[in-house]
N, C-alpha and C positions, 0 to 999 in steps of 0.2 A: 720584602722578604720573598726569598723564592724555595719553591718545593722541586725534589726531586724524587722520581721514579725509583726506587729501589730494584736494582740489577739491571736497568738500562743503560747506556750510554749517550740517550737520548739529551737536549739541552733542559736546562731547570725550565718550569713554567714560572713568569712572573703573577704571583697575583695580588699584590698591590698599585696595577696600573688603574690610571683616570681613563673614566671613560671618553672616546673622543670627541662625542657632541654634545656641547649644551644647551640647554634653551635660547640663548642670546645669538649662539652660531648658526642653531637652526632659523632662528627669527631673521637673520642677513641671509642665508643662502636663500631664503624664499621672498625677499624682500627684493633681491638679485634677478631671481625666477619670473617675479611678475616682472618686474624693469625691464628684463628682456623681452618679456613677450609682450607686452604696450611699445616699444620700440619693432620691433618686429613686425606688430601689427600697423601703426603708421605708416612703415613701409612698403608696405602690404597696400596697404588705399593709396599712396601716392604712384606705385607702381600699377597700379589699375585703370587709375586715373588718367597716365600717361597712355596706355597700351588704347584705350578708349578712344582718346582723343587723337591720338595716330591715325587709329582706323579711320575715323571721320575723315578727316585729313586726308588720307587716302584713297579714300573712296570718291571724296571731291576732287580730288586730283584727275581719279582715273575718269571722272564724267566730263571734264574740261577737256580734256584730251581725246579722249572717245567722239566725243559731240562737236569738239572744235573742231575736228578734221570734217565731221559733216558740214557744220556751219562754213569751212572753209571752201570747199566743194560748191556749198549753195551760193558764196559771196561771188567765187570766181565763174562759175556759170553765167551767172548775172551780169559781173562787169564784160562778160562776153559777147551780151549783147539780148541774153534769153530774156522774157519779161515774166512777171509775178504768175499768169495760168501754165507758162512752158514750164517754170522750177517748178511749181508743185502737181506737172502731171511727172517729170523725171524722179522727183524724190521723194514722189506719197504726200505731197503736206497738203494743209487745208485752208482754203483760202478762205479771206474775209476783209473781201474791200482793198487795201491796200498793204494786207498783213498776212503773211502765209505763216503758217505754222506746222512744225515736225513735231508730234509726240511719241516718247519713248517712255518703255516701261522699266523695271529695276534694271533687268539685266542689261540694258541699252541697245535693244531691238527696237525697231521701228512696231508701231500701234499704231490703228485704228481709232482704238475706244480711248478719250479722254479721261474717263473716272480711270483709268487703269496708270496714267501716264504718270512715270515720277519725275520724270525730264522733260524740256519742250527746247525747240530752237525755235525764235521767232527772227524772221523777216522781215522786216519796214520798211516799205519804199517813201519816201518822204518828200524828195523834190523832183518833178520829172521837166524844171523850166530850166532853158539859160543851156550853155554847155555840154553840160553836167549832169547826172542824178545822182543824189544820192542815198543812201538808206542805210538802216542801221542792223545791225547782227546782237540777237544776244541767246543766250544758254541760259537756265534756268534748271534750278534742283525743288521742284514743291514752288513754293513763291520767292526763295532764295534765287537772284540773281547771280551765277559765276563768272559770267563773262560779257561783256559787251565793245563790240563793236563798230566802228563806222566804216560804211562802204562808199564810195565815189567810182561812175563810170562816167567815160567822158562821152557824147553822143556822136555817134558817126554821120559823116557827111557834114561837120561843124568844123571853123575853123579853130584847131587847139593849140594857135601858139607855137607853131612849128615851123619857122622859114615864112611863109605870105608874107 
């Protein structure tokens, strides 16, 4: 049934309509609501999760890179002819026996202080007989090993296999 305004020309109002929501519609739209936001949130943690493990990833990247060009520096000094006290009066490291060592702190400056170092390059000379020496290269993050090494210089004034 519909009612009309007397002297308007306005349209009738209906008022026998249903109302539009019922409890069972409201019960799906919110059923709906939370479904969205548990999926929403899952994606939420696996996008974090990702963005996290990037960073790591990235920041290993950047110390490999950063540090290999020193370590690369130290190998080829070395195969040049310089011995374990000449590289670590050139490039600060510290020596011990047959092992020099570079430590670096977060930002990958060269340090002093061990307690401080989040990086290290170590040096190993390993064989000084025959030919040849050779020694090993490695980068380190904490006690995580990123990269290693082997070096070989051949010894001058040796015959290396060339024409004799």
């Amino acid at each position: 049934m519909t009612a009309s305004l007397s002297g308007d020309n306005r349209p009738a109002i209906a008022t026998d309509l249903k109302p539009r929501h019922t409890p069972s519609s409201s019960r799906s739209l919110l059923i709906e609501l939370v479904g969205n936001m548990v999926v929403f949130i899952i994606c939420t943690l696996v996008c974090l999760q990702v963005f996290a493990t990037s960073e790591a990833f990235a920041r290993r990247s950047r110390a490999v890179a950063l540090l290999g060009q020193d370590g690369i520096s130290v190998a080829e000094t070395f195969k040049s002819g310089c011995d374990l006290v000449e590289l670590a009066d050139r490039f600060g490291g510290q020596l011990d026996g047959d092992v020099m060592t570079l430590h670096y702190d977060s930002d990958f400056c060269l340090t002093g202080d061990t307690e401080q170092a989040a990086y290290r390059v170590v040096f190993t000379v390993h064989d000084e007989s025959g030919s040849y020496t050779t020694a090993e290269l490695q980068v380190y993050a904490q006690d995580e090993e990123l990269l290693n090494w082997p070096v070989a210089r051949f010894v001058t004034g040796q015959n290396q296999g060339y024409g004799d």
